[in-house]
C-alpha positions as CSV (number, residue, x, y, z in Angstrom):
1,X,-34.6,-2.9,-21.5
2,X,-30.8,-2.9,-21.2
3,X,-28.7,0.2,-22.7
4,X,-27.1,-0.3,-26.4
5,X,-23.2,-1.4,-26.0
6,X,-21.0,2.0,-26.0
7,X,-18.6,2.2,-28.7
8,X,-15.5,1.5,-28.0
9,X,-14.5,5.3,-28.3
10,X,-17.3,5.9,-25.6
11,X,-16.1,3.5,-23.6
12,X,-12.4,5.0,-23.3
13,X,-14.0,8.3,-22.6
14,X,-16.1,6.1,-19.4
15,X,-13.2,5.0,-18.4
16,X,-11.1,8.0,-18.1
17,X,-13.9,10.2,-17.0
18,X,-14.5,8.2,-13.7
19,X,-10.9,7.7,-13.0
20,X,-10.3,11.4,-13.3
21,X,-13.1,11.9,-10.9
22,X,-11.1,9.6,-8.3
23,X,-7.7,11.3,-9.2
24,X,-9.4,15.0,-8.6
25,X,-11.1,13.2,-5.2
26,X,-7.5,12.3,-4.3
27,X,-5.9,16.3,-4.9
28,X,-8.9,17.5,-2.7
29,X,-8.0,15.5,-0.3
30,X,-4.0,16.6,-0.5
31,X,-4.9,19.8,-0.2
32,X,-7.2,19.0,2.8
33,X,-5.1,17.2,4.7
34,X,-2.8,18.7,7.9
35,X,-0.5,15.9,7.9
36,X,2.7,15.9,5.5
37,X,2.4,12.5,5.1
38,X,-1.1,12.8,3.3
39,X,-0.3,16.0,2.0
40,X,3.0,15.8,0.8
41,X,3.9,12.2,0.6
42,X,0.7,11.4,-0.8
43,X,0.0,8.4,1.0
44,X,-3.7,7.3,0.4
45,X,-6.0,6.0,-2.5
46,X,-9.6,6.9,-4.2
47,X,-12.0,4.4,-5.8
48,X,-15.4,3.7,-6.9
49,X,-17.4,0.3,-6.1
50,X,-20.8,-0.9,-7.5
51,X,-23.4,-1.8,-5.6
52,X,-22.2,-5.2,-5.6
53,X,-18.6,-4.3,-4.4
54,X,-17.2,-4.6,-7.8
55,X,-14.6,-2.1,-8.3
56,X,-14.9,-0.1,-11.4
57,X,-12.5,2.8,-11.3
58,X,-9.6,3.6,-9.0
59,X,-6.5,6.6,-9.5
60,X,-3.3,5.5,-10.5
61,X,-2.9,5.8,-6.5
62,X,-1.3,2.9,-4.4
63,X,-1.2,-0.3,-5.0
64,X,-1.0,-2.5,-1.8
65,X,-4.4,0.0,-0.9
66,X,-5.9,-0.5,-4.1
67,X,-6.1,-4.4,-4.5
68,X,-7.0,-4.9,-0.8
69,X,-10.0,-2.2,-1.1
70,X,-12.7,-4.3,-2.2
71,X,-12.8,-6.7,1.3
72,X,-13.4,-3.5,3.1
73,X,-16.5,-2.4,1.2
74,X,-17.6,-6.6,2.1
75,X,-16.9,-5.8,5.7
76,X,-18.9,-2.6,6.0
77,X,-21.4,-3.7,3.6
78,X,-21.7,-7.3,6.4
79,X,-21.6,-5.3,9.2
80,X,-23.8,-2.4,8.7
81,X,-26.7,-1.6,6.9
82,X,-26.0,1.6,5.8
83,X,-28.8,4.6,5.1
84,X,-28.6,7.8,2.9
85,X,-26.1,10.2,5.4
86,X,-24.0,7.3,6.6
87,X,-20.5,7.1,6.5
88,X,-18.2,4.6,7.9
89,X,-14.4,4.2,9.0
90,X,-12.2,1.1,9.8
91,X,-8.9,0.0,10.2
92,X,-9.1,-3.9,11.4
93,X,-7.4,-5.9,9.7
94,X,-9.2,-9.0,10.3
95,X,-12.4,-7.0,9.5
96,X,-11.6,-5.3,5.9
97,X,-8.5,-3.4,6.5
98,X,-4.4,-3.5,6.0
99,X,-2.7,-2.6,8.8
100,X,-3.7,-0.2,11.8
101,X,-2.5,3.2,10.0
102,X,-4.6,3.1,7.2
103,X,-7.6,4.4,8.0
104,X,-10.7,3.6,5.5
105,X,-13.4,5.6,4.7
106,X,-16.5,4.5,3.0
107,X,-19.5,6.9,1.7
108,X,-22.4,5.3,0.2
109,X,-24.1,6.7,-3.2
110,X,-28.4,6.4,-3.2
111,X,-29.9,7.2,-6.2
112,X,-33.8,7.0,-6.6
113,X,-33.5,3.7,-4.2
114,X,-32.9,4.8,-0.6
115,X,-32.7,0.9,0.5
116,X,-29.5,-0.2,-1.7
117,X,-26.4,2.0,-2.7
118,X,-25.9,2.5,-5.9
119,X,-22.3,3.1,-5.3
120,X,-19.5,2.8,-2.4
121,X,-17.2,5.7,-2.5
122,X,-13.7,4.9,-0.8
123,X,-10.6,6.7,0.2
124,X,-7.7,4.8,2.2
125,X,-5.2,7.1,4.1
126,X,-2.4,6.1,6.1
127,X,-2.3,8.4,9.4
128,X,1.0,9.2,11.3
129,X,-0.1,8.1,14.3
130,X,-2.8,5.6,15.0
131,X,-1.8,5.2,19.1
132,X,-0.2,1.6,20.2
133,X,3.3,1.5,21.9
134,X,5.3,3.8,20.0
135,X,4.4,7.1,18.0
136,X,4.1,6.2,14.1
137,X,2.4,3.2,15.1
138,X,4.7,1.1,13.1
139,X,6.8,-0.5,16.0
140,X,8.0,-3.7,16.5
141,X,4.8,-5.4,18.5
142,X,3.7,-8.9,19.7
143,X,0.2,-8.2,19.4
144,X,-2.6,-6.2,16.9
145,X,-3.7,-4.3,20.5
146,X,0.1,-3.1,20.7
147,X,0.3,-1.3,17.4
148,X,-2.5,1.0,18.1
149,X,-6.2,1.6,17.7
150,X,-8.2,-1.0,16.4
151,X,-12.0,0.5,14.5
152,X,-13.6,-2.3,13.0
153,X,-16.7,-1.1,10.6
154,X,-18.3,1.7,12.7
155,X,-20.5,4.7,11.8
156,X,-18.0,8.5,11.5
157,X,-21.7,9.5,10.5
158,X,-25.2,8.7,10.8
159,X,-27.7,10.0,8.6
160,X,-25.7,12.9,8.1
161,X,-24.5,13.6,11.8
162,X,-21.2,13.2,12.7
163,X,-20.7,10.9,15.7
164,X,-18.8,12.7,18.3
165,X,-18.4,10.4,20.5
166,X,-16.2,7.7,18.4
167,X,-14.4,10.8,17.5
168,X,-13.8,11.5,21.4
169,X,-12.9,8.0,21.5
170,X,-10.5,8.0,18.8
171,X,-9.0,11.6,19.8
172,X,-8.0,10.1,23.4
173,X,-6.0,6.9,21.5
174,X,-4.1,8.9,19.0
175,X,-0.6,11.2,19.1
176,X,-1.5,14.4,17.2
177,X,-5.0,14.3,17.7
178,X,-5.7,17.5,16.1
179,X,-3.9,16.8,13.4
180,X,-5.7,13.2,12.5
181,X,-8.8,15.1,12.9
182,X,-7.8,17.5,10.5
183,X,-7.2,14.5,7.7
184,X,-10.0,12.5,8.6
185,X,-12.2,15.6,7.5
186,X,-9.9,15.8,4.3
187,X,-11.4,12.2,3.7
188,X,-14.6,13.3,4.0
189,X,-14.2,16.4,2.0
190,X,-12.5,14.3,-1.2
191,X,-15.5,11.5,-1.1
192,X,-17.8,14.8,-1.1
193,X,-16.6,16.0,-4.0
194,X,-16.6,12.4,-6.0
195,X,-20.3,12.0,-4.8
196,X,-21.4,15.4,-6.4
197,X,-19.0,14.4,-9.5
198,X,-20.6,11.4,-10.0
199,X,-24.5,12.6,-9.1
200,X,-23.9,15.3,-11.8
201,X,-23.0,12.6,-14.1
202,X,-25.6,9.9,-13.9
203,X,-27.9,12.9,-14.4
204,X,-26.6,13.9,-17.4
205,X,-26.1,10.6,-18.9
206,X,-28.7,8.6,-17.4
207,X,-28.3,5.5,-15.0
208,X,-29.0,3.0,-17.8
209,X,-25.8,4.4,-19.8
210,X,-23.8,4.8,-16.7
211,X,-24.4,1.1,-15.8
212,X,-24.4,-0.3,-19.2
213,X,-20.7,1.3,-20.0
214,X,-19.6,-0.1,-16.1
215,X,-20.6,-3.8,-17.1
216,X,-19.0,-3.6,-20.7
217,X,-15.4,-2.0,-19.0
218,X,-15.1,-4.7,-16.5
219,X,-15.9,-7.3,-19.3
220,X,-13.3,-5.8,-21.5
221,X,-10.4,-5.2,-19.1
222,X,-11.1,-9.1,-18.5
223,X,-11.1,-10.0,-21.7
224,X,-7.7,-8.3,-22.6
225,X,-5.8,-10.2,-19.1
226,X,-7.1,-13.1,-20.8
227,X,-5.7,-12.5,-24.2
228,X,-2.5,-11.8,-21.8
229,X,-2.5,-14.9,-20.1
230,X,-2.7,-17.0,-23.3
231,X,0.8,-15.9,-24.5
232,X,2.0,-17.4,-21.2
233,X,3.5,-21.1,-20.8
234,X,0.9,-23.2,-18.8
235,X,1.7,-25.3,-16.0
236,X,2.8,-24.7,-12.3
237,X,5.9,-22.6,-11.1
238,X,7.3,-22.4,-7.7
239,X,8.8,-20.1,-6.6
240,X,9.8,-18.9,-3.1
241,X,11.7,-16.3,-0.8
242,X,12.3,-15.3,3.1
243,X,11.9,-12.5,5.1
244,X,15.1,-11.2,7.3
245,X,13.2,-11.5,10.5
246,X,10.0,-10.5,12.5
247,X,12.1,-8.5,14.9
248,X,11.7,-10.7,17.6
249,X,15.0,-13.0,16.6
250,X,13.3,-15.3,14.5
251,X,15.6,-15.5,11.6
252,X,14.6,-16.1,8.3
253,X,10.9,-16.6,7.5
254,X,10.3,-18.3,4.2
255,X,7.3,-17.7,1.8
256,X,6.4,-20.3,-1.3
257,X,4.5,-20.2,-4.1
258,X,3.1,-22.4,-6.3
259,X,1.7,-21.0,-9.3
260,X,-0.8,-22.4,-11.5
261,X,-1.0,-21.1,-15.1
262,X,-4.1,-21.7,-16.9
263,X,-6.4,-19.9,-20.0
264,X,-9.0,-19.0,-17.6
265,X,-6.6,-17.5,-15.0
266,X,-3.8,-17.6,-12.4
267,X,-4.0,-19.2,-9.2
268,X,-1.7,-18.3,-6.5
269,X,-1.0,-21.1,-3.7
270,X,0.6,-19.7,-1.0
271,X,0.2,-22.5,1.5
272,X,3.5,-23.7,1.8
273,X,4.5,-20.7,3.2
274,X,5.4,-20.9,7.0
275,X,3.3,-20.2,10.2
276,X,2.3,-16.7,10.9
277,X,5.3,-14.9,13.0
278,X,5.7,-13.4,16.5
279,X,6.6,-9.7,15.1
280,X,3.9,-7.5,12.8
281,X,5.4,-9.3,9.6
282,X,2.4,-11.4,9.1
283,X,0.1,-10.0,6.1
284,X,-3.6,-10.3,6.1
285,X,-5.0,-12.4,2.6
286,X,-6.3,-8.6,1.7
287,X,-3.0,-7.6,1.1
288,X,-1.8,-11.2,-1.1
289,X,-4.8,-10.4,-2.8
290,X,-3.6,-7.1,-3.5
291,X,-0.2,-8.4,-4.7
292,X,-1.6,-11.1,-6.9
293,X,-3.6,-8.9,-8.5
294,X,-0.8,-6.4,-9.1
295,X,1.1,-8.8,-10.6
296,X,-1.6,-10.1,-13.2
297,X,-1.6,-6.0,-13.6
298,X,2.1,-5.5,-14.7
299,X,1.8,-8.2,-17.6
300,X,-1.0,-6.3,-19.5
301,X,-1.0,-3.3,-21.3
302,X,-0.2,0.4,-19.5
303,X,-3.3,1.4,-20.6
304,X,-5.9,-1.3,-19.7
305,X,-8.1,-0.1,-16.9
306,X,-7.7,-1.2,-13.7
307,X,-10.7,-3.1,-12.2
308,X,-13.1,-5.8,-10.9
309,X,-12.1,-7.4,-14.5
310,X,-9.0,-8.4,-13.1
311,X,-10.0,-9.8,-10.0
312,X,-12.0,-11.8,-11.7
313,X,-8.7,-13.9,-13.2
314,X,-6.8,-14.6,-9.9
315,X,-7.9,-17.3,-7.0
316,X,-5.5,-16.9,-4.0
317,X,-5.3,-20.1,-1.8
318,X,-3.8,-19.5,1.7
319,X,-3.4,-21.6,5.0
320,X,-4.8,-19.9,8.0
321,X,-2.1,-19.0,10.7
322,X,0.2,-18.8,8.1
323,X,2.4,-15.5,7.6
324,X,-0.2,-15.0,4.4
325,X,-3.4,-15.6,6.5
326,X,-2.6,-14.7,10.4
327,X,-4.8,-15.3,12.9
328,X,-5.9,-12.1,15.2
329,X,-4.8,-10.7,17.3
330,X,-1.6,-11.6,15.4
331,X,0.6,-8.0,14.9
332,X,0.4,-7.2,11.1
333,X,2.1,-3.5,10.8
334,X,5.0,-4.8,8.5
335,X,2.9,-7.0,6.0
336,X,1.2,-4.2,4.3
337,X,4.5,-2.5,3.7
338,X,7.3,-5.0,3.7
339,X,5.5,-9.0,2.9
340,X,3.7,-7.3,0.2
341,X,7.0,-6.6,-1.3
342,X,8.3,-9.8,-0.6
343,X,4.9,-11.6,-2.4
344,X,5.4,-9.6,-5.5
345,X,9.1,-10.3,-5.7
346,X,8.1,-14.1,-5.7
347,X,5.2,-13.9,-7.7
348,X,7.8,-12.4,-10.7
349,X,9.8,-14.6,-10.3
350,X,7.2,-17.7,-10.3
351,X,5.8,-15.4,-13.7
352,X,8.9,-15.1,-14.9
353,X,8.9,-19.2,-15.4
354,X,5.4,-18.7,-18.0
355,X,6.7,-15.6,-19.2
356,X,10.7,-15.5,-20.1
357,X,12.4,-12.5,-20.8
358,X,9.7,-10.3,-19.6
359,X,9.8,-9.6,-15.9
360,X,12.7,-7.4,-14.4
361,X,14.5,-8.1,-11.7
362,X,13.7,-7.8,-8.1
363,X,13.7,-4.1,-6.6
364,X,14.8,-3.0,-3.4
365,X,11.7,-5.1,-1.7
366,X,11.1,-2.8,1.3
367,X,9.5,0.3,2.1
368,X,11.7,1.4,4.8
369,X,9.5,2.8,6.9
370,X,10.8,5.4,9.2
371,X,8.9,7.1,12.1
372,X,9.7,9.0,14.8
373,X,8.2,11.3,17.7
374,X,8.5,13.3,20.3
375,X,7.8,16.7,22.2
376,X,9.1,20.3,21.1
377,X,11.1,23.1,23.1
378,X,7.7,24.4,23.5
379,X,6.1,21.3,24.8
380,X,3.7,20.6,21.9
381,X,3.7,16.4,21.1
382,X,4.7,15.4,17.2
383,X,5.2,12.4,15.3
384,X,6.5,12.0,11.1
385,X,6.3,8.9,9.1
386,X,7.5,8.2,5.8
387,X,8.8,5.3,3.5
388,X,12.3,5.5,1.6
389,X,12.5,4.7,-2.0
390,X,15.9,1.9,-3.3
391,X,16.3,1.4,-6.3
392,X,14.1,-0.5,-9.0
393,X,15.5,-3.5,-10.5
394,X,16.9,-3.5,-14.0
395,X,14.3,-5.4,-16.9
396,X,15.2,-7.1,-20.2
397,X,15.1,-3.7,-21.7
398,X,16.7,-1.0,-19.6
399,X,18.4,0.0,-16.3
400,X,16.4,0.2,-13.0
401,X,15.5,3.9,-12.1
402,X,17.7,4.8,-8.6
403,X,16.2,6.1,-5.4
404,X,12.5,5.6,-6.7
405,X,9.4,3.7,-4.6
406,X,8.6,0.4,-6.3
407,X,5.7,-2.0,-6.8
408,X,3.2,-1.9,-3.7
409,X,3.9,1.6,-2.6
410,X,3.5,5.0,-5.0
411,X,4.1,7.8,-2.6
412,X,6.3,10.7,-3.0
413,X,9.3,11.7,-1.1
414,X,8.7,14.3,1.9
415,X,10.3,17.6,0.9
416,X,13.9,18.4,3.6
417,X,12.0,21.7,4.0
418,X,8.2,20.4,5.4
419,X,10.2,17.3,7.6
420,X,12.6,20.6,9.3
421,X,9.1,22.6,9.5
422,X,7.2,19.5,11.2
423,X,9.5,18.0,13.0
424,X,12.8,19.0,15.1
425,X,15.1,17.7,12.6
426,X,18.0,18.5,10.4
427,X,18.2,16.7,7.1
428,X,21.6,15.8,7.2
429,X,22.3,14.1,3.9
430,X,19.6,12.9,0.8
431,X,21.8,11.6,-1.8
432,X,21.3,8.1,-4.2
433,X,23.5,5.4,-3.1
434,X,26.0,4.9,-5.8
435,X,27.0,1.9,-6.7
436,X,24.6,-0.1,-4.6
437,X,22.7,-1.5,-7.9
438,X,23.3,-4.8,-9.4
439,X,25.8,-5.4,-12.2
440,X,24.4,-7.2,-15.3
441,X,23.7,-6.2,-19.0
442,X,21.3,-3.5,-17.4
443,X,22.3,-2.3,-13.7
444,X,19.9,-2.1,-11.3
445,X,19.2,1.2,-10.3
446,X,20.9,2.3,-6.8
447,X,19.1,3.1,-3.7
448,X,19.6,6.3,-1.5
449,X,21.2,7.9,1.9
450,X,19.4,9.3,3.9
451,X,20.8,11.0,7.8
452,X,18.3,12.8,10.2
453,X,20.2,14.6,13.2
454,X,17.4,15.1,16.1
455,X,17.4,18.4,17.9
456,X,15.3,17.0,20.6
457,X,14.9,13.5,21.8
458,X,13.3,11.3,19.8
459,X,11.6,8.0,20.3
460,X,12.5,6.1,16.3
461,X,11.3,3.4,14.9
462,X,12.5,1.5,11.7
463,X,11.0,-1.4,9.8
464,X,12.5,-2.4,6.6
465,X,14.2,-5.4,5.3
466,X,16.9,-6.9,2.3
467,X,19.6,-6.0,4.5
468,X,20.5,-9.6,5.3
469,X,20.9,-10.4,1.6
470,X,20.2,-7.6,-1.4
471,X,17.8,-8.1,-3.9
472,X,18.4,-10.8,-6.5
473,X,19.3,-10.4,-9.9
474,X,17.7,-11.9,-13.0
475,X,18.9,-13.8,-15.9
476,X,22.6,-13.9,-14.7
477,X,22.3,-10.4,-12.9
478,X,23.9,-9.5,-9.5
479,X,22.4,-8.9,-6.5
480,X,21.4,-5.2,-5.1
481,X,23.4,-4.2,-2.2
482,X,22.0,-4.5,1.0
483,X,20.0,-1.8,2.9
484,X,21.6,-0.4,6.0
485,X,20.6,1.4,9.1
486,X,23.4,3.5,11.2
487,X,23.7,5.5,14.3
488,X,26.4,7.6,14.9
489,X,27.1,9.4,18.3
490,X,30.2,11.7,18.4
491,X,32.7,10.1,16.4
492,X,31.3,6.0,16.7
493,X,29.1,4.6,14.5
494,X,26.7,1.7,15.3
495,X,25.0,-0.7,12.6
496,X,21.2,-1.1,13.8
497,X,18.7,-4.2,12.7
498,X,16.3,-3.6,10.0
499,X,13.7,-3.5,12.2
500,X,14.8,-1.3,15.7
501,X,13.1,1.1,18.4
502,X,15.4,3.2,20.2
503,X,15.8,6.9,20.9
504,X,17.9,8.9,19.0
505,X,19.3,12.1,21.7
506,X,19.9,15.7,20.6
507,X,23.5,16.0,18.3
508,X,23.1,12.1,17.0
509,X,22.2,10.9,13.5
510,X,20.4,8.3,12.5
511,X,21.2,7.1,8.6
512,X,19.6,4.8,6.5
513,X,20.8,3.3,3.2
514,X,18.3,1.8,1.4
515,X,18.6,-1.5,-0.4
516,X,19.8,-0.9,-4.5
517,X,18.0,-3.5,-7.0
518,X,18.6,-6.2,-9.0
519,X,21.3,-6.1,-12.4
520,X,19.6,-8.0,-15.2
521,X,21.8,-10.3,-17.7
522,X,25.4,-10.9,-17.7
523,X,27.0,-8.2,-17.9
């Protein structure tokens, strides 16, 4: 007999309750982690799937994580049968995952049933080092083997015992090995603690509440997008935009859009868009998934939960081999950070068509991802990564916020004093970019300057993009300036590509000036 609805009060108090266990799994694993990436920049995510895969509560962590979470539950769930004690880890992105640095954990819940789950615990964390050519793992790379360590679905634990030999394996692949062993066991720690939060729960509640209130939350956050999308204009909008480059000289790369506005949801065509690139550009359909869905998310209220309810209203056609559904081993470090970008930029402004006056104008549409590594006086091996926030794009209601991450990413800056304790590094300059918004009604906000002189020698890495052309404006707005990346040695200066590896010697600086974003109206 199936539980009574929950009221609606109830069923707010659900909803925040089981995010609030993710968001507390997510603080353990902060103060877990070793690396400052994970513990200060705070670059991971925490959710909760059903037994089916559904997700039914996530923190308010990252976004390009988030949306693509769900196929990597479907991949461990088709390639392992997993038992009470198991625990398993990938990173493939053809097999569930985003790009080689985010490592995926997933911790199945039994209850009563020991043959099916009742729930799928997950935690995504990106890790500073995963191996491949360069340290950060976020070179430029003509191949997926290049970039770094590839873990498809595989077993961290088995009934209960850790597996020592993948974690041999993996140890040998990695830079910092003791440190990514550190944060992998900060994973497991946070999806610990969200197991017992959850197993104290269902007891006191009772199963048949638990999953009563889980069916009528997905249900309602999909009955409030659809209440959303019938105040939009129905029809078909194009809508499209280019990459700079894959790094490899391949000039502009173009992605289209077509889409298709209807009552009982969005679809998003992306097969237009062009073949799959040379350089790690090329975004797996997890992460247009991901962007789709985000995009669906930023038209409904702030306070509708975020969940399978969504997914429900968004189709996402792609062509395989295309830079939206590469083939492997196709490189793919720069479409979870930088095409994700671009794909919410174009699905805005394709929105923006069904929905006038609503969406703001494009932000600084990269991550600027900078990493770097090397060895210390004292001969001990490092490596640092971290994204740089621009500056958001001005809406039909107020400026852009400067020097703030935007859209796909949600991490936190890394504090001067941890990157000069980690690393062996001065912090130069960290100052906003004045000026560098767009001019309109509302400015877009501005980006920032940032300058690292190395003490040592250091092997550097840079991925970003908008620094052939700054973001675009919206409703008569003007364009963000440009990002930038410099080097200076003595009293030269040399303009770098967006997307470089080169080594930076002791005494030079490296600066980057992120892109500013979009001015909305005339001014």
């Amino acid at each position: 007999m199936p539980a009574a609805p929950c009221d609606p009060v109830r069923l707010e108090v659900f909803h925040h309750l089981v995010s609030a266990f993710c968001e507390e799994a997510g603080v353990r694993l902060a103060r877990s982690a070793a690396s400052p990436n994970i513990r200060e920049r705070r670059d991971f995510s925490v959710a909760i799937f059903d037994a089916d895969g559904r997700l039914v509560a996530q923190a308010a962590h990252i976004p390009v994580h988030l949306g693509s979470a769900g196929d990597a539950v479907a991949a461990v769930r088709a390639a392992l049968d997993l038992a009470p004690g198991d625990v398993a880890i990938l990173n493939d992105p053809y097999a569930g995952g985003t790009h080689l640095p985010d490592l995926t954990m997933v911790r199945p819940v039994f209850l009563g049933d020991r043959r099916r789950p009742r729930w799928f615990l997950v935690n995504r964390a990106h890790h500073a080092d995963i191996g491949g050519a360069v340290p950060g793992s976020m070179g430029i790379a003509a191949d997926l083997h290049a970039e770094g360590l590839v873990l498809p679905p595989v077993r961290l634990r088995r009934g209960g015992r850790l597996q020592h030999d993948l974690l041999r394996l993996f140890a040998r692949n990695v830079r910092g090995a003791d440190e990514r062993l550190l944060d992998l066991r900060a994973q497991e720690a946070s999806l610990v603690q969200l197991e017992q939060r959850l197993r104290q729960f269902a007891q006191e509640r009772g199963l048949r509440f638990v999953a009563a209130a889980t069916e009528q939350l997905l249900d309602y956050s999909e009955r409030s997008a659809r209440a959303v999308l019938r105040g939009l204009r129905r029809g078909v909008f194009t809508a499209h935009d280019h990459l700079d480059d894959d790094g490899f000289g391949s000039g502009r790369l173009r992605l289209h859009l077509a889409l298709r506005v209807a009552p009982g949801g969005l679809e998003f065509d992306w097969r237009a868009t062009c073949d799959q690139a040379r350089g790690g550009v090329n975004a797996n359909r997890s992460i247009v998934l991901a962007a789709c869905v985000y995009a669906l998310r930023c038209l409904c209220p702030h306070r509708l939960p975020t969940n399978d309810g969504l997914f429900r209203l968004v189709a996402v056609r792609t062509r395989p081999g295309s830079l939206c559904a590469p083939l492997s081993p196709a490189p793919v470090a720069g479409g979870n950070v930088e095409t994700s970008q671009r794909l919410v930029d174009i699905a805005f402004a394709a929105l923006a068509q069904a929905a006038p006056a609503r969406l703001p104008a494009a932000s600084a549409g990269t991550m600027s991802n900078l990493s770097f590594g090397g060895r210390r006086a004292d001969g001990s091996t490092f490596t640092s990564y971290e994204t740089l926030p621009g500056g958001a794009g001005a809406g039909p209601h107020r400026a852009g916020r400067a020097a703030i991450q935007t859209h796909m990413t949600n991490t936190r800056n890394t504090p001067i004093e941890e990157l000069e304790h980690h690393a062996p590094v001065v912090v130069a300059a960290l100052s906003v970019r004045r000026g560098s918004g767009g001019r309109g009604a509302r400015r877009g906000g501005d980006g920032l300057v940032k300058s690292l002189v190395a003490r040592v020698p250091l092997q550097v890495s840079f991925l970003g993009e908008r620094h052939a052309s700054g973001p675009p404006g919206a409703q008569g707005g003007g364009a963000g300036r440009p990002g930038r990346l410099w080097r200076r040695r003595g009293r030269g200066r040399e303009r770098l590509p967006a997307k470089a590896t080169l080594t930076l010697l002791p005494g030079e600086i490296l600066t980057v000036e992120t892109p500013g974003g979009g001015g909305h109206g005339r001014a």
